[in-house]
N, C-alpha and C positions, 0 to 999 in steps of 0.2 A: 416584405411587410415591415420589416426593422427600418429600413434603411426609407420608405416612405414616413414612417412615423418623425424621421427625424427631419425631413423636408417639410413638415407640418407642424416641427415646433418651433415654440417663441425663442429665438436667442437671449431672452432676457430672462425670462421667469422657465425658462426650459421645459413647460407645457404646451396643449395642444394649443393654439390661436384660440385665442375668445376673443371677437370683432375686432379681424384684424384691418389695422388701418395704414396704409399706404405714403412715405415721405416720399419730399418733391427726388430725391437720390435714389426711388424706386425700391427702398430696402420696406418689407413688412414687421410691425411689430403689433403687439396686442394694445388695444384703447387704454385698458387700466395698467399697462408695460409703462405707456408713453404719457401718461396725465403724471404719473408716482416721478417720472425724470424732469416732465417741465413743472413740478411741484418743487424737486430740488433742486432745479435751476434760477428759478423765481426767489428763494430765499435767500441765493447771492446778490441779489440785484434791490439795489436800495428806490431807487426809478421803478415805475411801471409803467416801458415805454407800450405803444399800441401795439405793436407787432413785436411777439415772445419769438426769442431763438431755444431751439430747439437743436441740441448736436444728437445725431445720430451715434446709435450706440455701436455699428457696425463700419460705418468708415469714414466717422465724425464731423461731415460736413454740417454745418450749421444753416439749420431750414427754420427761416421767419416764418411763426404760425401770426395766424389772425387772430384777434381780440375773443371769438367763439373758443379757441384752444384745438383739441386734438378732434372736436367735433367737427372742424371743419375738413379736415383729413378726407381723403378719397376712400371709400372701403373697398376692399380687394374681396370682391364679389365673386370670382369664380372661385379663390382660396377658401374663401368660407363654405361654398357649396361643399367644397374637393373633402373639407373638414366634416360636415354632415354627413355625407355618407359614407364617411369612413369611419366614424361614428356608429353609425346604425348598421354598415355590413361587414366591414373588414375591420371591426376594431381587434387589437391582438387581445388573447387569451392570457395576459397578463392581469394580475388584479389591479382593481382602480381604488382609490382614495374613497376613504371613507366620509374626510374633512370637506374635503373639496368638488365638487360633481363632476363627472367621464374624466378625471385626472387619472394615466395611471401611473403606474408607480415604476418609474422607470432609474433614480439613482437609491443611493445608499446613502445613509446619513454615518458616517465614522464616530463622532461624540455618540448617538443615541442607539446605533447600532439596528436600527430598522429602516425599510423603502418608505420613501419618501417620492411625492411631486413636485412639480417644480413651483407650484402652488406655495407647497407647506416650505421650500427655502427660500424664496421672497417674498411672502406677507405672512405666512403661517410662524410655525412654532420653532422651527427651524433657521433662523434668521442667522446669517454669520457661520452655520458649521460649518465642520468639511465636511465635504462629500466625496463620491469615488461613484464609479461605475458600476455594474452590475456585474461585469464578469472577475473585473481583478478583487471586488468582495467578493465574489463565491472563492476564489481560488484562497486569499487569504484566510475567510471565514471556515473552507472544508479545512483548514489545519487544526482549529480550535479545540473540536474534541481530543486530537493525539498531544497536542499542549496539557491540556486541563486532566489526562492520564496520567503524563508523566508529572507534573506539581503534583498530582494527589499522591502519587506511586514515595516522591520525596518527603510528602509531608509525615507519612505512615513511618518513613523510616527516621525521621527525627523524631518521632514522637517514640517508637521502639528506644532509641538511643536515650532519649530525656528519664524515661519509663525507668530504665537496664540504673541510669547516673542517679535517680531519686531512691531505689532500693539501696545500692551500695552505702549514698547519705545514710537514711535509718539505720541500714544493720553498724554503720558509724556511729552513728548518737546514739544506739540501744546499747554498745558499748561503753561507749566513753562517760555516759552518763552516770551510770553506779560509781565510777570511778571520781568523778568530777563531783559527788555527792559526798562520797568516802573521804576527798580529799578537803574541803570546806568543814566536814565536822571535827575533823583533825585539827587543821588551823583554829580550829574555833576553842577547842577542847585547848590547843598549845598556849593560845593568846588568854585563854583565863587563868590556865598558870602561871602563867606571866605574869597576868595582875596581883594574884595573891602574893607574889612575893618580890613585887616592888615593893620599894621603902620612899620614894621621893613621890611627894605629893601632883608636883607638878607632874612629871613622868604619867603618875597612874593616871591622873584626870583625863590625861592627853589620850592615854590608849584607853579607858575603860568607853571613850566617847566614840574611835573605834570600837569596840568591842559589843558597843549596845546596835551602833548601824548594823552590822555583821550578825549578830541574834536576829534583832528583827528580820531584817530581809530573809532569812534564815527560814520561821516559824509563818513567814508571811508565803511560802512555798506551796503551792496549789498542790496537791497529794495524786498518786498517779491513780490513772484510771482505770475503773473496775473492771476486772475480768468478766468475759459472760459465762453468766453462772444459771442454773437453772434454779428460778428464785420465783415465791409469789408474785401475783402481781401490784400488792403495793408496796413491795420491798423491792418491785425494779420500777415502780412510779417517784420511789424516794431517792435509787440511786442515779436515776437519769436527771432530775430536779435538782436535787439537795447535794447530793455529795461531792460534785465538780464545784461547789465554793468551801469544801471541809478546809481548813489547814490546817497546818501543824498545830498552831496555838490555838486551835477549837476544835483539836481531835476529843478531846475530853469529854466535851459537851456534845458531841456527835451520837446518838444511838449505834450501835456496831450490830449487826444482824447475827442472829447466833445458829451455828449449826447444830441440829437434830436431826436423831434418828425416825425413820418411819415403823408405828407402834404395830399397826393394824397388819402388815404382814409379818409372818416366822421365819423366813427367810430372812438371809443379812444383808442388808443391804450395799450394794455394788459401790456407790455415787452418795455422797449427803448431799441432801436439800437445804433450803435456806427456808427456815420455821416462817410464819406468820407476824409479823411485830407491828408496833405503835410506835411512830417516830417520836411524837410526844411523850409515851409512855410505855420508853423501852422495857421499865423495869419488870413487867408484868411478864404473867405466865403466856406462851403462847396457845390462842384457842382454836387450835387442832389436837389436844389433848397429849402432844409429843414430848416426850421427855426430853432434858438437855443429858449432850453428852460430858460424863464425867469424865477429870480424867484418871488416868490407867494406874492403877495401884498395884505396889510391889509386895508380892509374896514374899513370905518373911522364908530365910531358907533353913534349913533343917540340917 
């Protein structure tokens, strides 16, 4: 049935014949195969002598049509039958095109990676890919899953590796950090001694204009971020909001949430809460009735 199928295609559009029509060289091709060839043959030819040459696609003798065009072509009458009912009873069990009617689908398109007719690679969507067979795609295409195992199996493990390399970084900067903090206040504390006990004008102006960069940048330090604490909920609507723009130079002005004890049990409590407050109006009492914690006074000794 294969090997009929391909006695029955067009060598041009690689589909089944649709009216196929007969050159004086005896070769068949399809009416819309061979109008689309003496269309681009015509467009080299500045003349339109009476009778169009027409070179075969198969073993390019050049066959004078008549001024009718490919309509005057012989049809290959019994081919077309041969085509009907092979059509209507022995078509294979292969699926057919959906674009195109009883095409079926007989190569592979390589770019687009789906069956294709021969339809859809000369006037369809297909125009210019490659293509490939049916069997040497399956045999390529059954590898694809054990490809796309092993890239997934590599990706997993660079991503373990980046994972393992991104901790080491942090537990790096959670160090060097305090240090690199510690070190900057120092300088900063060294270079104002400095200035107090210069005596040349010029000298101090030079460093103190240092010394103001160095502060700011300094006070301009976004404040690190809050620990999770079990806290109301508008004292963790404040601190999710407001307190990631606190800095140094507006720690002042920041409400600071205050811990309290819980009144209403006798028991002591395990954990402090964080009381109730007005970011506006830190000053006030909190209204949950809790007292603040004092701090711890020393017995006088005896």
């Amino acid at each position: 049935m294969e090997r009929l199928e391909e006695d029955l295609t067009c060598a041009v559009c690689y589909s089944l014949f649709s009216d196929p029509r007969v050159l004086p060289c005896s070769h068949t091709f399809c009416k819309t195969c061979l109008d689309t060839l003496l269309q681009v043959s015509s467009n080299y030819n500045i003349w339109r002598p009476l009778r169009q040459p027409l070179k075969c696609p198969s073993c390019r003798n050049v066959a004078e049509l008549p001024p009718a065009g490919t309509g005057a072509l012989p049809c290959n009458v019994s081919l077309k039958a041969i085509i009907e009912k092979y059509q209507r009873n022995g078509h294979p069990h292969g699926p057919l095109c959906e674009e195109h009617q009883q095409q079926p689908l007989n190569m592979y398109c390589v770019e687009d990676r789906k069956l294709i007719c021969g339809l859809c690679l000369t006037v369809g969507h297909h125009q210019g890919h490659i293509i490939d067979d049916l069997q040497a795609a399956y045999i390529r295409e059954k590898q694809t899953p054990q490809i796309l195992a092993k890239l997934s199996e590599k990706k997993c493990l660079q991503v373990s590796t980046w994972r393992e390399f991104c901790k080491i970084l942090c537990e790096q900067f959670d160090e060097t950090l305090p240090i690199f903090m510690l070190t900057e206040q120092l300088d900063l504390v060294t270079l104002g001694s400095a200035l107090e006990d210069e005596d040349s004008a010029l000298v101090f102006l030079d460093k103190v204009h240092v010394f103001k960069e160095r502060v700011e940048e300094f006070i301009q330090t976004p404040l690190p971020s809050v620990l999770s604490l079990s806290v109301s909920p508008r004292a963790a609507d404040y601190l999710h909001t407001h307190w990631p723009a606190v800095t140094i130079s507006s720690l002042d002005e920041a409400p600071v949430p205050k811990i309290s004890c819980c009144t209403r049990c006798h028991s002591n409590c395990s954990q402090p809460i964080i009381s109730r407050f007005d970011p506006h109006r830190s000053n006030h009492a909190p209204r949950d009735g809790s007292r603040h914690l004092s701090p711890p006074r020393t017995l006088p000794k005896h």
